[in-house]
N, C-alpha and C positions, 0 to 999 in steps of 0.2 A: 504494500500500500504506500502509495507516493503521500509525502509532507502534507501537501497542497488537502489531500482527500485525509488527512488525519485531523486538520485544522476544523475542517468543513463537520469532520463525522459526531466529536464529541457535542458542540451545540445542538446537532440535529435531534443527536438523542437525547439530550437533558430537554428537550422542545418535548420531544415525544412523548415523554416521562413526565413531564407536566400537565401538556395535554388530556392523556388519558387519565392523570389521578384528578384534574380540575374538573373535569366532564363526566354526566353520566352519560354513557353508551345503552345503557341498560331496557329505552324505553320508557313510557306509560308504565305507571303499577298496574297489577295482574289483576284480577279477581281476587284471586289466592291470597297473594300480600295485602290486598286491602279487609280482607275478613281478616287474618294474621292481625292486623296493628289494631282494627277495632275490639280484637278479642283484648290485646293487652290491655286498652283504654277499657275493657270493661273490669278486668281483672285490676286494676288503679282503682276501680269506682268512679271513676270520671261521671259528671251528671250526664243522662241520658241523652237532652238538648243539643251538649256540649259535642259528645258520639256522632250525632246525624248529624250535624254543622261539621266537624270532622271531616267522616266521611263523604259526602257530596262534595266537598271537596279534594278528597285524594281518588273519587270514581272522575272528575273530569280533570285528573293527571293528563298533560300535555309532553311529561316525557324533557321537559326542557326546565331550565334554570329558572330561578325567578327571584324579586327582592321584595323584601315585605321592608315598606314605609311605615317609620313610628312617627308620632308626636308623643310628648310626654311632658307630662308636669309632677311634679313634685310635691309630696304629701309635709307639710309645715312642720306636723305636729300627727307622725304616725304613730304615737305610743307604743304600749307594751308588743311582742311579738315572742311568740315560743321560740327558742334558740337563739337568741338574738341577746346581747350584753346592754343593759340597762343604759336608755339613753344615747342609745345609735339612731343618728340622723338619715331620711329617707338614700338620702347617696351611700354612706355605708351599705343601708339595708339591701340598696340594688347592688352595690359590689358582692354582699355576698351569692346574691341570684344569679347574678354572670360570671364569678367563680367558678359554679359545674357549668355553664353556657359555653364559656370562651374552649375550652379542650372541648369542649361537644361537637362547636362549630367547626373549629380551626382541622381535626383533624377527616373530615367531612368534605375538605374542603370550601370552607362558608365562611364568612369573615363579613365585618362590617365594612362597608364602603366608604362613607364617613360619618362620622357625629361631630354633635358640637352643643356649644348651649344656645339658648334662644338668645336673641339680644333688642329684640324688641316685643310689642304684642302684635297680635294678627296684623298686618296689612291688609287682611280684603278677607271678610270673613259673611258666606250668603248661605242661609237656608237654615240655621243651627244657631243654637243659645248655647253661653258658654264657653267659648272655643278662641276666644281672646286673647288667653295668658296661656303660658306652657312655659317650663323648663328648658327643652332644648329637643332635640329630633335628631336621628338617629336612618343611617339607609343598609339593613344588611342583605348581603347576599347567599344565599341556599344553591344549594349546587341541584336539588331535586327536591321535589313533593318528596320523593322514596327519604332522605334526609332528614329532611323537617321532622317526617312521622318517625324516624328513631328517634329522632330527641326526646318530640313531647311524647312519646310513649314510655318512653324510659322512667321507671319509678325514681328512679332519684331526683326527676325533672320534678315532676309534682310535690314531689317535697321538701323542696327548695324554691318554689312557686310563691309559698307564702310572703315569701319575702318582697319580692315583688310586688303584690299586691298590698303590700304596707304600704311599700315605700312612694305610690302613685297617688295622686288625688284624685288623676283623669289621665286615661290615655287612648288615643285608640290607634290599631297598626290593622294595614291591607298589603295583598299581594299584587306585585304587578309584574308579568311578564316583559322583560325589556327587548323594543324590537329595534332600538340603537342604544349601544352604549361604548361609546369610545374609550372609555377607560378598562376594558376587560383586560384583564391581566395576561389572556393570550396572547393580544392583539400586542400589548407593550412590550411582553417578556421575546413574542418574536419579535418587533422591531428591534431591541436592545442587542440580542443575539447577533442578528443580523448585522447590525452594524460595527461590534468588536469584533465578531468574526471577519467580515470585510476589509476591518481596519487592520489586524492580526496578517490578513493574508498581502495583505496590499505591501506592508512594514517587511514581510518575509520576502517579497518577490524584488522592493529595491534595494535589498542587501545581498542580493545574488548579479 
């Protein structure tokens, strides 16, 4: 194997290998796995409501990525909480909920896209009372519906839920399937490659 095609081989395949762990290949959920993960939610006790809102949404699985949009505000004065050290404020409270989140996501490949805090109230708020003031908002990425449902089925999710639910005053999060998104980490990780690679061979060929 010449230099030239050594230089070229190694990014190709770190491409590949990212690729395929960032991506699900796998498809739509089955039949199969979607009774699978409603059994676990039933085996959780999840409220029943909570199951059919679930489910209808992992039966119209698309097989493809998606980001669920948060807005979030922050509870002042979330008092006591079981597990929780006396006197942890709603931020704490949500550090420890995305404590088991963050290895949940991360190794799923799912990650947040950005967060930040709010810095002002609503600019342009139609149809809803309420919805003025928030915290800050939050954009993560799921690699698949099939992902998402290991998570929240995951009993330790539910039991670290709580916290969460202290730590909020108001929140509410949807899914949205992106049909552009110029920041995918594919689309960057091969530009980036591509271009040290380039740079890498071009530096080889005028030192010969």
């Amino acid at each position: 194997m010449s230099a030239r095609s050594k230089i070229w081989l190694f990014p190709a395949l770190l491409y590949g290998l990212f690729t395929v762990w960032y991506t699900d290949f796998s498809g739509p959920l089955s039949d199969a796995e979607v009774s699978d993960f409603m059994a676990a939610m039933q085996a959780n006790q999840s409220e029943p409501e909570v199951i059919a809102f679930i489910e209808e949404f992992a039966r119209a699985d698309t097989g493809r990525q998606f980001i669920m949009l948060n807005a979030f505000d922050y509870n002042d004065d979330p008092g006591s909480v079981a597990g929780a050290a006396p006197g942890e404020d709603a931020e704490a409270l949500m550090g420890r909920y995305m404590a088991h989140m963050v290895p949940a996501l991360l190794i799923r490949a799912s990650h947040p896209l950005f967060m930040g805090p709010a810095v002002y109230p609503a600019i342009d708020v139609v149809g809803m009372e309420g919805a003025e003031n928030w915290s800050g908002g939050a954009l993560m990425r799921y690699r698949s519906r099939r992902d998402f449902l290991e998570i929240v089925t995951n009993p330790i999710f539910k039991g670290q839920h709580h916290f969460k639910a202290a730590a909020l005053e108001k929140t509410i999060a949807y899914p949205i399937e992106p049909d552009l998104q110029l920041g995918d980490p594919r689309v960057l990780l091969g530009l980036l490659l591509l271009a040290l690679t380039a740079l890498t061979d071009l530096i080889r060929l005028s030192r010969q």
